[in-house]
VEXVEX-736559 format. One record per residue: residue number from 1; residue in three letters; y, z, x of N, C-alpha, C in turn. Coordinates in steps of 0.02 Angstrom, whole numbers, plus 50000, padded with zeros to 5 digits. Layout:
KEVEX lumpa vexmi   n.y   n.z   n.x  ca.y  ca.z  ca.x   c.y   c.z   c.x
KEVEX   NUM   ALA     Y     Z     X     Y     Z     X     Y     Z     X
...
END
This chain:
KEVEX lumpa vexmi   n.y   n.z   n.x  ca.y  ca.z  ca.x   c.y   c.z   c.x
KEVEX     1   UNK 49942 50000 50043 50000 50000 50000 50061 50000 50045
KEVEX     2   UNK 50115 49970 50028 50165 49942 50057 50212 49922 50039
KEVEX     3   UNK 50291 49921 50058 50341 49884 50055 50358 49851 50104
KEVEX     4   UNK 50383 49785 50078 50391 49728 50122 50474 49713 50113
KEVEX     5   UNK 50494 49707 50180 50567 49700 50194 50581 49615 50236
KEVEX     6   UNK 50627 49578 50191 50642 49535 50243 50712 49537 50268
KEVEX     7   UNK 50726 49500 50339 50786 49493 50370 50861 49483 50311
KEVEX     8   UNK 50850 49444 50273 50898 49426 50215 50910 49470 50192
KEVEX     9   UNK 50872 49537 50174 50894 49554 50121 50952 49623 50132
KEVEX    10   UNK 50986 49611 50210 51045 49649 50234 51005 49714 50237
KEVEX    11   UNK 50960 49745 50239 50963 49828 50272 50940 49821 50349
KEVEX    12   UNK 50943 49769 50395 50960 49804 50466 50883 49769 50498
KEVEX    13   UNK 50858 49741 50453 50779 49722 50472 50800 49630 50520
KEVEX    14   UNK 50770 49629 50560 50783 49571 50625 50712 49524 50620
KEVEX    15   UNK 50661 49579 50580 50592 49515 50547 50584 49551 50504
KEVEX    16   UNK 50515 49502 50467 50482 49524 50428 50456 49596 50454
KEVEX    17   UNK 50479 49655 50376 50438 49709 50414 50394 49757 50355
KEVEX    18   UNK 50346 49762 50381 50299 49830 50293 50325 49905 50330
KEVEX    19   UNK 50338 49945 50249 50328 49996 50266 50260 50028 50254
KEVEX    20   UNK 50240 50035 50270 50153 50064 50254 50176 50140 50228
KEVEX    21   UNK 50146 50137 50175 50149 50195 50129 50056 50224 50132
KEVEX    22   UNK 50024 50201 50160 49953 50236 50154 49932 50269 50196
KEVEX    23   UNK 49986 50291 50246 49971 50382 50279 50009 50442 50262
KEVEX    24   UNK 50005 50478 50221 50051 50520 50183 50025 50574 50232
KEVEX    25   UNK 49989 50595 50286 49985 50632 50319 49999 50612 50374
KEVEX    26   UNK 50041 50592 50399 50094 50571 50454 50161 50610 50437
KEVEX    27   UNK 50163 50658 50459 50232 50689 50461 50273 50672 50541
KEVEX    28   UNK 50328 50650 50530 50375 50666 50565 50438 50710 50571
KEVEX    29   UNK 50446 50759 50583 50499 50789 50608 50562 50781 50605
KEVEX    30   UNK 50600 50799 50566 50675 50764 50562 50691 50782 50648
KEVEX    31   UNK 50696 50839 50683 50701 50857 50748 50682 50798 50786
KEVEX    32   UNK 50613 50793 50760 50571 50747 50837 50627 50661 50815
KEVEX    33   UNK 50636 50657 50759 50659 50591 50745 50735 50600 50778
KEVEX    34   UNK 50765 50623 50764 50830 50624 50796 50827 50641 50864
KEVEX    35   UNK 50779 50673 50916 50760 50663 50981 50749 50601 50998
KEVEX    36   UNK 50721 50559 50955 50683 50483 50977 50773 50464 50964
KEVEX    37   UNK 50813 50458 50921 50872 50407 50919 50928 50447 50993
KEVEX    38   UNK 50921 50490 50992 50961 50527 51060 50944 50505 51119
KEVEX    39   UNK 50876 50490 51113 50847 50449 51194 50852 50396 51210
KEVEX    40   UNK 50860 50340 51126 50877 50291 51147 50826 50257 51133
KEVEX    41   UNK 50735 50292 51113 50684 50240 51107 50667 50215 51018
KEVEX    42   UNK 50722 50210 50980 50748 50208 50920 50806 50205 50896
KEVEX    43   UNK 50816 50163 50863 50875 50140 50845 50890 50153 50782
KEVEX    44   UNK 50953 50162 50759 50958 50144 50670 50997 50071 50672
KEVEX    45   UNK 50955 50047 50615 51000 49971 50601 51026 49970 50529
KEVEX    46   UNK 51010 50006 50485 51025 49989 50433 50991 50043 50356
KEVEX    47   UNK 51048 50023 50308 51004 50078 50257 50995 50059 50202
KEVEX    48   UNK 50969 50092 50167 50897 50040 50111 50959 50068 50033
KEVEX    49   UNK 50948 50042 49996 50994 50063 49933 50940 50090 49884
KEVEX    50   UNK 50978 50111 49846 50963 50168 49793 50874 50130 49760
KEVEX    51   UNK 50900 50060 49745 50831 50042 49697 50792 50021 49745
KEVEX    52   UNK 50789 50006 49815 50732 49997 49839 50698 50089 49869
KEVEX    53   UNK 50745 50119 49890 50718 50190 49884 50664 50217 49800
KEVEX    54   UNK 50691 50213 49750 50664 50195 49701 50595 50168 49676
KEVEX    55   UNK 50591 50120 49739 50523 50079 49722 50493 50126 49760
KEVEX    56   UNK 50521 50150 49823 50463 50172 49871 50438 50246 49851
KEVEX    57   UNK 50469 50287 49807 50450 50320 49786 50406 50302 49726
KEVEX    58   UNK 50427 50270 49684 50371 50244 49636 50308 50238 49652
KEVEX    59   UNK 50310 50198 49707 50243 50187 49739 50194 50237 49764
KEVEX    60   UNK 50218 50279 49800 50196 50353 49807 50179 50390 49745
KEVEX    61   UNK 50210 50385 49718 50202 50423 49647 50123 50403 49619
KEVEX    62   UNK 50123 50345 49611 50061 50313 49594 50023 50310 49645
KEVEX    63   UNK 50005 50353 49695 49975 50330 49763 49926 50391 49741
KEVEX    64   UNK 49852 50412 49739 49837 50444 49762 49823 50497 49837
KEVEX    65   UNK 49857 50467 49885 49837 50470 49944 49890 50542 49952
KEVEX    66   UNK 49931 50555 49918 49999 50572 49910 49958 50664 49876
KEVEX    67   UNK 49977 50714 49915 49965 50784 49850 50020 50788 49789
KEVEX    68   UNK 50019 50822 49766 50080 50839 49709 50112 50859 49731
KEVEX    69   UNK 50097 50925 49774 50162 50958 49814 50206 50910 49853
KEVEX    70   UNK 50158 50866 49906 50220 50813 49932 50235 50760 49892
KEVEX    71   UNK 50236 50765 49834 50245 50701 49795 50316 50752 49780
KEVEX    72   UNK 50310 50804 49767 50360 50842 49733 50425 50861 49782
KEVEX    73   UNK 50401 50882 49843 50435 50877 49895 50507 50839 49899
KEVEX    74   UNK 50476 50769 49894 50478 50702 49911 50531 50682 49852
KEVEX    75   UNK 50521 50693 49782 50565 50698 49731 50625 50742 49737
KEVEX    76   UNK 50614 50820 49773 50658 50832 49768 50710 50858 49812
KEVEX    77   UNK 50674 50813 49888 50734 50782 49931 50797 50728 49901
KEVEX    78   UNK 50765 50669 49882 50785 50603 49847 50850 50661 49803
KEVEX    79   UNK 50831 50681 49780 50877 50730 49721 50932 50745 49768
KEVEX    80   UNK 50930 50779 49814 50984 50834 49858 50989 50764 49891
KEVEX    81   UNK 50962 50699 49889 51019 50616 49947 51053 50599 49891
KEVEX    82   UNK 51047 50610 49827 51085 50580 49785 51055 50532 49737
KEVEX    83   UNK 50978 50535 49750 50949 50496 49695 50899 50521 49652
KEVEX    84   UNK 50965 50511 49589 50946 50539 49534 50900 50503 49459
KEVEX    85   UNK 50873 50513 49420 50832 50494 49367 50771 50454 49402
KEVEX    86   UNK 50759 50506 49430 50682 50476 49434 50616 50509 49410
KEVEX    87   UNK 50558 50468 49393 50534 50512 49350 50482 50578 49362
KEVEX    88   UNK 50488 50608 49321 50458 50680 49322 50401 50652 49338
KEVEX    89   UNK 50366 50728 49399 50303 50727 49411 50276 50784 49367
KEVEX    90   UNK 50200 50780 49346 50174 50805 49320 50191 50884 49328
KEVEX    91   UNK 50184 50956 49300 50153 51014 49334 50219 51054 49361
KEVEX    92   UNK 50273 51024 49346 50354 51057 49376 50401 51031 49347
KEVEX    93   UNK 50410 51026 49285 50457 51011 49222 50526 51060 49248
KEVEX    94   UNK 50565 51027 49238 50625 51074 49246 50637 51111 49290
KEVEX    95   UNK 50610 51097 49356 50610 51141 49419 50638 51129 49444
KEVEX    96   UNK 50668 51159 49502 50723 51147 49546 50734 51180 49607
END
């Protein structure tokens, strides 16, 4: 499972690129990630807008590979970046 990004479509991508959504046990580190852009072996090029964030959560959502807790997590980061109405996960109605 995957999202597919091309050069055209302006977020910063230079080829064709997937995001692979089928290791949900791959954590990275906001720390270790901002070490990798401080060193220089990572770059930022660009940032994704509201409805393709949207999809990529969708997709997760429907992913079994995904627990509830980090499905929930994951929802309610998106919430505190500013993206809002997305839909409720099962098991935490009105939580916050």
């Amino acid at each position: 499972m995957g999202v597919r990004f091309y050069p055209e479509e302006g977020f910063g991508f230079t080829s064709e690129c997937i995001l692979d959504l089928a290791y949900a046990d791959v954590v990275v580190r906001k720390t270790d990630f901002q070490n990798q852009e401080e060193s220089g072996r990572i770059e930022g090029k660009g940032c994704l807008n509201t409805a393709r964030l949207k999809e990529i959560y969708g997709k997760i959502c429907d992913s079994e590979g995904y627990s509830p807790k980090l499905k929930h997590q994951i929802r309610t980061n998106f919430n505190k970046a500013g993206i809002s109405r997305l839909p409720e996960l099962p098991g935490r109605r009105n939580r916050r």
